[in-house]
C-alpha positions, 0 to 999 in steps of 0.5 A: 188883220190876221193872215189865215193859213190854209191849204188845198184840202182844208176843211174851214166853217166861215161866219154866215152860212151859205144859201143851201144851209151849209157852213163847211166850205173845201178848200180847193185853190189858194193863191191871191184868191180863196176858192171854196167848195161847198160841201152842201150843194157844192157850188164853188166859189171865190174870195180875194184873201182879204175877204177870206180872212174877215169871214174865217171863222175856224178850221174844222178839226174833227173832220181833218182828224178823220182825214188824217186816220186815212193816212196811216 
């Protein structure tokens, strides 16, 4: 199994898409657990780093190209 590295901040597209019809989930905590911030709804929820690693589909790029424009 392939460990996905992520941080605080990561924009990240996973394989089912949430109830709200969003598939681009935030990442906001990263430790023994995922946290992920629905950019639909914004619900928030956790998944242990297993779980996590199953679902992960892709980084987002265009969205964290944006963001890296903002840095200068």
């Amino acid at each position: 199994m392939r460990i996905v590295s992520v941080k605080i901040g990561d924009l990240v597209k996973l394989k089912k898409n949430h109830p709200c019809g969003e598939n681009r989930w935030k990442v906001y905590k990263v430790g023994m657990d995922i946290g992920l911030e629905c950019q639909g709804c914004g619900r928030r929820v956790k998944l242990f780093r297993r779980d996590f690693n199953r679902r992960f589909k892709g980084y987002l790029k265009e969205e964290i190209e944006e963001s890296e424009n903002f840095k200068g």
